[in-house]
C-alpha positions as CSV (number, residue, x, y, z in Angstrom):
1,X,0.0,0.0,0.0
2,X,2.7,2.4,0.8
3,X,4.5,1.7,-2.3
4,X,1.6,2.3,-4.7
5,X,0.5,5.3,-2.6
6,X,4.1,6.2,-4.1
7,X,3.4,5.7,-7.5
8,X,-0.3,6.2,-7.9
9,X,-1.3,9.5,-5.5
10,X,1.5,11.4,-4.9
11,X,2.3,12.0,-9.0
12,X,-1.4,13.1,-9.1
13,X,-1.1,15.4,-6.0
14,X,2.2,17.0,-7.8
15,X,1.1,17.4,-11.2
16,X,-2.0,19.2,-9.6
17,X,0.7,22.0,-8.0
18,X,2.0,22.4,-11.3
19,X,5.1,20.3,-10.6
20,X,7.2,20.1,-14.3
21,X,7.1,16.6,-15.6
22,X,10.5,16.0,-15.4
23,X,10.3,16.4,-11.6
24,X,7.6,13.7,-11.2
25,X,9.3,11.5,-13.3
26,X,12.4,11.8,-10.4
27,X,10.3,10.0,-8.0
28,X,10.7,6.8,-8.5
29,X,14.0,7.0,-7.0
30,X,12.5,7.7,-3.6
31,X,12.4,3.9,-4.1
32,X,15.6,3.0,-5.2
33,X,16.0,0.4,-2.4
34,X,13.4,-1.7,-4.6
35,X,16.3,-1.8,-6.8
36,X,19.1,-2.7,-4.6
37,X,17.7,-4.7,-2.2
38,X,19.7,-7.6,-3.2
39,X,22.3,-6.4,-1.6
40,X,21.1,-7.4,1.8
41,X,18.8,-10.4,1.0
42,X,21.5,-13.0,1.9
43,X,21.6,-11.3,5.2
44,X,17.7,-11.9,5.5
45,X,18.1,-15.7,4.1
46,X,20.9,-16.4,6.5
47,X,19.9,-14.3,10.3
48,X,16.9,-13.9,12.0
49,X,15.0,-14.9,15.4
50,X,14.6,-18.7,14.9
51,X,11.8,-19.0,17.5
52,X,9.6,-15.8,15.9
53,X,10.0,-18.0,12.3
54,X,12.7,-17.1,10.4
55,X,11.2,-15.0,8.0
56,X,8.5,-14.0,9.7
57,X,10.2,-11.8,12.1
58,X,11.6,-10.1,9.4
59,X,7.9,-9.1,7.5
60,X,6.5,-8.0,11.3
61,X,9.7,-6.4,12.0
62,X,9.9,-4.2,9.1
63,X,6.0,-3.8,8.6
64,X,6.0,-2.0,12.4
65,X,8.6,-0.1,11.3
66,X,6.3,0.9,7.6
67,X,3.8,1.6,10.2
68,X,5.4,4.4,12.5
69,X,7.4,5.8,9.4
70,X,3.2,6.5,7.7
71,X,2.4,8.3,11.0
72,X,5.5,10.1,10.9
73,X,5.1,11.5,7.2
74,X,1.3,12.6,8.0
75,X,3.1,15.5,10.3
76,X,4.8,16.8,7.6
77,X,3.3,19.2,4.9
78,X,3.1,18.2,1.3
79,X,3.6,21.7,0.1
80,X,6.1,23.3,2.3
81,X,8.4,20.2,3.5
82,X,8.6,18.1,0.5
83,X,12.1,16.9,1.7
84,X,11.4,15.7,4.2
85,X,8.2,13.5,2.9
86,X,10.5,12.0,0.6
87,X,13.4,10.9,2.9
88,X,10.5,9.7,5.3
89,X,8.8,7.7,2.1
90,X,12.9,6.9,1.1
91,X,13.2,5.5,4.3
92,X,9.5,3.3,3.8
93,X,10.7,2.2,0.6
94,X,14.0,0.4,2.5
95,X,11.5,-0.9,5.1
96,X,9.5,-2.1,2.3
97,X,12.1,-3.4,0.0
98,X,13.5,-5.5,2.9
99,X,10.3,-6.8,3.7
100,X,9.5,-8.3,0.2
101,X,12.5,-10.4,0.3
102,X,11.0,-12.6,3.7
103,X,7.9,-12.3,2.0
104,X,8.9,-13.7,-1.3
105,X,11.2,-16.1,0.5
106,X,8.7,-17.5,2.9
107,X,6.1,-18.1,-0.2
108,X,8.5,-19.8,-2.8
109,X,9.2,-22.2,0.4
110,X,5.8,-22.9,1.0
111,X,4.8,-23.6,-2.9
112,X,5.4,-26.9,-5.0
113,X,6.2,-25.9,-8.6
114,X,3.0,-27.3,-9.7
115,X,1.0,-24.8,-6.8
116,X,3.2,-21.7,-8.5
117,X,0.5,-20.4,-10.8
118,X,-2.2,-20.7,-8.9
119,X,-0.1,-19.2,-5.8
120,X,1.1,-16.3,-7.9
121,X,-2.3,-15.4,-8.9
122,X,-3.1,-15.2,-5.0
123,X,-0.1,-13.1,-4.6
124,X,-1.0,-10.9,-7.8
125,X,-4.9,-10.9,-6.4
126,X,-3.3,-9.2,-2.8
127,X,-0.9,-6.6,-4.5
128,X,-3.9,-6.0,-6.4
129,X,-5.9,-5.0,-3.1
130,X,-3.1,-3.4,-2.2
131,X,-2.6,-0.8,-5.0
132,X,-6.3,-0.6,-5.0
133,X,-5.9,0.8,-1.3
134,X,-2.6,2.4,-1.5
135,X,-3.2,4.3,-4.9
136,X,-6.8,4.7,-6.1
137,X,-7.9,4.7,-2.5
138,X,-5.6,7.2,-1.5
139,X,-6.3,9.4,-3.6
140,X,-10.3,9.7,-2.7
141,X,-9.1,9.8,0.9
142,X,-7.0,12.8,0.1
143,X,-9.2,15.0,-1.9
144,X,-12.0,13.9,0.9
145,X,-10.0,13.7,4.2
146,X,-6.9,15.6,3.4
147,X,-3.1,14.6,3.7
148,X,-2.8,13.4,8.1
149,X,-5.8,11.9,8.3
150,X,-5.3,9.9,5.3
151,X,-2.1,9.0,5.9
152,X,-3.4,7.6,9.7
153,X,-5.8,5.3,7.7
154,X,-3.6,3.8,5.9
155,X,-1.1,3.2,9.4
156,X,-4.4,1.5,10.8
157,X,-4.9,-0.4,7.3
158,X,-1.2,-1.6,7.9
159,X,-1.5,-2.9,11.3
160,X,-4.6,-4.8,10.0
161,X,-2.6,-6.4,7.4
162,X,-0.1,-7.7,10.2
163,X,-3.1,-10.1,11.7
164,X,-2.1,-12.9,9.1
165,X,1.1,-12.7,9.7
166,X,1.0,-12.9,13.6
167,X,-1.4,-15.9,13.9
168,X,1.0,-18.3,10.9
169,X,3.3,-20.7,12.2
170,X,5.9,-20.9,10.0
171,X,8.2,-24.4,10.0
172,X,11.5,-24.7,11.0
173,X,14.2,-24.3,8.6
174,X,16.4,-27.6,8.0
175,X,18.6,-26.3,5.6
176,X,20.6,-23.5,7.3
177,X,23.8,-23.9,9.7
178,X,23.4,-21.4,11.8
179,X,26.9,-21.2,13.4
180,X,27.8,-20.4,10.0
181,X,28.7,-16.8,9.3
182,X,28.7,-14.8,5.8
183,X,32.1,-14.2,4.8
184,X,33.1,-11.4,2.0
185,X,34.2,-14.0,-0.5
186,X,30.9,-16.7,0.2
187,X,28.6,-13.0,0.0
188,X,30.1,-12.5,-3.6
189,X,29.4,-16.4,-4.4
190,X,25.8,-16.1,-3.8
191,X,25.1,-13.8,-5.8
192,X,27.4,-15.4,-9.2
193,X,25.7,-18.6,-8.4
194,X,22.2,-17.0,-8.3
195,X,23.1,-15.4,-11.8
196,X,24.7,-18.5,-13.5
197,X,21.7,-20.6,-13.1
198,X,20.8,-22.2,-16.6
199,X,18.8,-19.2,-18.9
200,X,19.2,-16.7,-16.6
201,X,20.9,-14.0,-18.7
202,X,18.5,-13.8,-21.0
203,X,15.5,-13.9,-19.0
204,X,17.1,-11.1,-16.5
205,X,17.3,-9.0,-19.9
206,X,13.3,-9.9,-20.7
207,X,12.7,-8.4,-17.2
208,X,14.6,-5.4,-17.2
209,X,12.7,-4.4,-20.8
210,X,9.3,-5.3,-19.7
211,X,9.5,-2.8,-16.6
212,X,10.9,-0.6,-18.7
213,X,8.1,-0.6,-21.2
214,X,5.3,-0.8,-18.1
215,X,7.0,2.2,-16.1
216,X,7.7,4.3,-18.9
217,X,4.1,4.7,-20.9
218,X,2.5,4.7,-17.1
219,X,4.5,7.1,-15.5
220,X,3.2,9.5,-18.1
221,X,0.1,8.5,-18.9
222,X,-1.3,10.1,-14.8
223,X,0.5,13.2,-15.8
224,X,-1.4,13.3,-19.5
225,X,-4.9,12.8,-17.7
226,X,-4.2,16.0,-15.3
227,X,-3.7,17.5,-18.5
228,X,-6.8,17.0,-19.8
229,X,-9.0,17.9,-17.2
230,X,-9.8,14.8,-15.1
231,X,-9.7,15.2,-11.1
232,X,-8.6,13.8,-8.8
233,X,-11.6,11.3,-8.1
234,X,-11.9,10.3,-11.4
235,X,-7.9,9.8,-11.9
236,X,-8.5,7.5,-8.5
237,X,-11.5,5.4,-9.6
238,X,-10.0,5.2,-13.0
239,X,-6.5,3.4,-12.2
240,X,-6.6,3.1,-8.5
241,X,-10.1,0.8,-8.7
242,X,-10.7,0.5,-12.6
243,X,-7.0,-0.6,-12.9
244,X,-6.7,-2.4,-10.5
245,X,-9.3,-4.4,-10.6
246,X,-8.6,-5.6,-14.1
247,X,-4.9,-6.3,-12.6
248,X,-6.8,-8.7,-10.6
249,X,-8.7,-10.4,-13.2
250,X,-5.1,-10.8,-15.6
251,X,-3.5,-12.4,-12.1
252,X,-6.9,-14.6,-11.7
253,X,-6.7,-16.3,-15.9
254,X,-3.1,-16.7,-15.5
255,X,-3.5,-18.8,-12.4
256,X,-6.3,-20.8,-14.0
257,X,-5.1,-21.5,-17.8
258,X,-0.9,-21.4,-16.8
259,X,-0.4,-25.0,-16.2
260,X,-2.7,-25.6,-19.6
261,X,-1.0,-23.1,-21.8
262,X,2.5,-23.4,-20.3
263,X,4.2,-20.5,-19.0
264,X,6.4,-19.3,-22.5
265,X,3.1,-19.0,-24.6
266,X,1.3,-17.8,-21.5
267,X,3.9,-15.1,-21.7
268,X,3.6,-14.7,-24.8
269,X,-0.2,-14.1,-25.0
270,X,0.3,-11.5,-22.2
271,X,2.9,-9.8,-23.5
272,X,0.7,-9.0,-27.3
273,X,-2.3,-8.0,-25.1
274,X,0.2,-5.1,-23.3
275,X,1.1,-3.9,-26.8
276,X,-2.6,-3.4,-28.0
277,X,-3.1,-1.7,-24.4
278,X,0.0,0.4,-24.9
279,X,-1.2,1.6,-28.5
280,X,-4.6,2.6,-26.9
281,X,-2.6,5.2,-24.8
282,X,-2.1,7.6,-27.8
283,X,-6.1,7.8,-27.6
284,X,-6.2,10.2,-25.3
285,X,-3.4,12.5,-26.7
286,X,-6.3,13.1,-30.0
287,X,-8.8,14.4,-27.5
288,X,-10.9,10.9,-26.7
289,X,-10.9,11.6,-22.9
290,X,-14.5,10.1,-22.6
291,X,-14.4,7.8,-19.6
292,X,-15.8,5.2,-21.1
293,X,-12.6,5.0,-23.9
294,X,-10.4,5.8,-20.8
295,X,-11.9,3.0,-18.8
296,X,-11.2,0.1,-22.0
297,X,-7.9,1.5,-22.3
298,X,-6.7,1.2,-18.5
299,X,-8.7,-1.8,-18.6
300,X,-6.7,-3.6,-21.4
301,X,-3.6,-2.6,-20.6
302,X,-3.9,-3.7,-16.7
303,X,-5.3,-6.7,-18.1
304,X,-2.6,-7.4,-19.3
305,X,0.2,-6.4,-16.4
306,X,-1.6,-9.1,-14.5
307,X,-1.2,-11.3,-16.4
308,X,2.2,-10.8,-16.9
309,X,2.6,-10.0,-14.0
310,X,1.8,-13.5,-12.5
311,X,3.5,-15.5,-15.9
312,X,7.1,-13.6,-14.8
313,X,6.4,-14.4,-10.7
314,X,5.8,-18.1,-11.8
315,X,9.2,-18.1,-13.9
316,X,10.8,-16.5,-10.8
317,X,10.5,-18.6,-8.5
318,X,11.2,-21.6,-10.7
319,X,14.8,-20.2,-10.9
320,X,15.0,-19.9,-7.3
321,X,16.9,-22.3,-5.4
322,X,14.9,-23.2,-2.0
323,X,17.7,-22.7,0.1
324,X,18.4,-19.2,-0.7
325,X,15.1,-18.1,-1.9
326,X,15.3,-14.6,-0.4
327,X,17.8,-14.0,-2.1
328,X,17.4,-15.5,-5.7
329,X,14.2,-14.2,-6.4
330,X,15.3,-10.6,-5.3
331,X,18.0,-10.7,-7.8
332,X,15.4,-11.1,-10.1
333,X,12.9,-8.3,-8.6
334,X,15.8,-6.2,-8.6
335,X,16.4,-6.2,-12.4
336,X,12.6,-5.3,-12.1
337,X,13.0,-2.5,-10.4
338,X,16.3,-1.1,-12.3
339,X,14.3,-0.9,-15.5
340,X,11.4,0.4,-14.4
341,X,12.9,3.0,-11.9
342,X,15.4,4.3,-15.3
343,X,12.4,4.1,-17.5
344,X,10.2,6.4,-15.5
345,X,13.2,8.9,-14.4
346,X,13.5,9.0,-18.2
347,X,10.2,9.5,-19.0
348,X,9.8,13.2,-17.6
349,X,12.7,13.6,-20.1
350,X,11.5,12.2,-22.7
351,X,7.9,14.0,-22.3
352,X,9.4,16.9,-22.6
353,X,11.5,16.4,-25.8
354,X,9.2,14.4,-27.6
355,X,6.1,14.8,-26.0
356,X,3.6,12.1,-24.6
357,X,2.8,9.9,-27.7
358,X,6.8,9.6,-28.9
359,X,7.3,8.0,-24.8
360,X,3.8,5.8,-26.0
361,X,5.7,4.7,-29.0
362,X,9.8,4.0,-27.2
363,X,7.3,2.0,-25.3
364,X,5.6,-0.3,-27.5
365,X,8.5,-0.7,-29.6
366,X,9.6,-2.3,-26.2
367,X,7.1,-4.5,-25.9
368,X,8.0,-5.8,-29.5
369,X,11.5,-6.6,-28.4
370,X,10.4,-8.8,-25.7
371,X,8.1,-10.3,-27.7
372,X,11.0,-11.4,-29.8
373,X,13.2,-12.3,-26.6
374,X,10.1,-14.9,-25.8
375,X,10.0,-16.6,-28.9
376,X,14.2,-16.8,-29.3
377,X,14.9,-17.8,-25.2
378,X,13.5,-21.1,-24.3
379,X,11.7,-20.7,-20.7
380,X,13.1,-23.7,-18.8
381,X,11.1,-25.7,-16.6
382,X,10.9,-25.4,-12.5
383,X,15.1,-25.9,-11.9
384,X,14.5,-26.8,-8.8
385,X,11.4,-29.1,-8.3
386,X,12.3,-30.6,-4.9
387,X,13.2,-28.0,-3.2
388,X,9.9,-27.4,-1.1
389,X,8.7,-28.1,2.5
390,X,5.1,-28.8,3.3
391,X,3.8,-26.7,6.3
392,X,3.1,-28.9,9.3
């Protein structure tokens, strides 16, 4: 939630104070930790408080932590101490960051290959809810409620979240020595391993160009809609519920149809469904604002991000090894994040030189390359199909 509040509200609230584009396109990298939080994922897969669950100290840990960082930002003004909300959001996104990689851990352990899909469109269905909350929601709570007592809902909506969390029992982990210690040399192993698995080169490209392509037509695309009149309500029921519920529904199918279809032409579907979406951006730059063409358009291309979405998840965690799941699957999230956090720094830029439909079209032509990377990479099956525990 505090993530997409990030991305979904606060461009919105900007834009609506006249903030130039390429300044909004900057902030993204109040998330940058998304991006490197590889770093200190070994460190998560390797130390914790055995008798709290290994990773489950680590998501209540750093969830409290979200929590009393929201309360802190609502006593700041959006107008006169924008600093300091973006090193208190800065400091959310490392809480954040750090927090995905137990969570991610804890649910590739818990998952046999074959559950994968079906888990991922679970996981997909939650971030869903989550964006729903944190960005459309949001941003009807702030033109209703204004910025603290917004920003104290969505602290309360946080602790809520925590309930889950508090009543699982996770198992014991078998597979760590913990009188072990990470040394320099064994830290830099992990991560060459992690990155020499079989295919993972190419598929670590794939990633990086399909955030690229999401982050840089989106980014724009809240920015164009101030521009032509919509408010703030109808910016939030648009994306924040419209969106996101269609986000939903792409997670949902690929659950259902992956294990059918097979993940490469899955992905493949997914990824031609994104295109069409992206094309229907330039709609609105010829003056078809109506909210019914606005509503297809989000609707098809969110469609879509679900679904691939869930297809790349799936993938993920195939190329995870069990043992240091925190950690593999962040490498790959972090590739994620790097192309999506340069696309939409670059796409203020861009705006600006070439103006919203030449981003639209840098964009799809995107899209096209990964379609290409699909059909020329062969997407291996689970490499590690025995790696799983069953929950006592």
């Amino acid at each position: 939630m505090p993530f997409w509040f990030l991305y979904e509200a606060l461009p919105v609230l900007l834009r609506q104070q006249n903030m130039p584009l390429e300044r909004i396109g900057l902030l993204p990298l109040v998330a940058i930790a998304m991006t490197f939080k590889f770093l200190w994922a070994p460190l998560i897969d390797r130390y914790s408080v055995a008798r709290w669950g290994h990773y489950r100290f680590w998501i209540i840990t750093f969830q409290l932590a979200v929590v009393g960082l929201t309360v802190i930002c609502s006593s700041f003004s959006l107008e006169s101490q924008l600093p300091l909300v973006l090193l208190t959001l800065g400091l959310m996104g490392v809480c954040c960051a750090s927090q995905d990689i137990a969570t991610d851990a804890l649910a590739l352990r818990l998952l046999a290959p074959s559950e994968r899909g079906t888990g991922n469109a679970v996981q997909g269905a939650g971030g869903s809810l989550g964006k729903m909350i944190g960005g459309g929601g949001m941003l009807i709570l702030l033109s209703r409620l204004g910025w603290q007592p917004s920003l104290w809902m969505l602290a309360i909506m946080l602790l809520v979240a925590l309930l889950p969390v508090v009543l699982h029992r996770e198992p014991p982990r078998q597979d760590i020595n913990r009188a072990a210690t990470i040394t320099l040399r064994s830290y830099f192993q992990i991560f060459a391993q992690s990155c020499q698995q079989p295919g993972m080169g190419p598929w670590l490209l794939l990633l990086t160009l399909y955030a690229a392509a999401q982050n840089l037509s989106a980014t724009m695309f809240r920015p164009l809609l101030v521009d032509q009149g919509l408010n703030v309500d109808d910016i939030g029921s648009l994306l924040g519920v419209g969106g996101t519920t269609m986000t939903l529904v792409g997670a949902l199918v690929t659950g259902s149809v992956i294990s059918r279809w097979g993940r490469q032409r899955s992905l493949l579907i997914a990824t031609a469904l994104a295109f069409i979406g992206v094309l229907l951006y330039f709609l609105p730059t010829f003056g078809f604002t109506q909210m019914p063409v606005l509503y297809a358009i989000v609707g098809t291309i969110f469609l879509a991000l679900g679904m691939i979405a869930t297809n790349s998840f799936t993938i993920m965690m195939d190329k995870s090894r069990p043992e240091m799941a925190g950690t593999d699957f962040t490498v790959q999230t972090s590739f994620i994040s790097l192309g999506g956090i340069v696309a939409a720094v670059s796409s203020g830029i861009l705006a600006q030189a070439i103006g919203y439909r030449g981003v639209f079209t840098f964009s799809a032509l995107l899209l096209l390359l990964c379609a290409l990377l699909i059909t020329k990479i062969r997407i291996l099956a689970p490499a590690h199909p025995s790696g799983t525990f069953e929950p006592n």
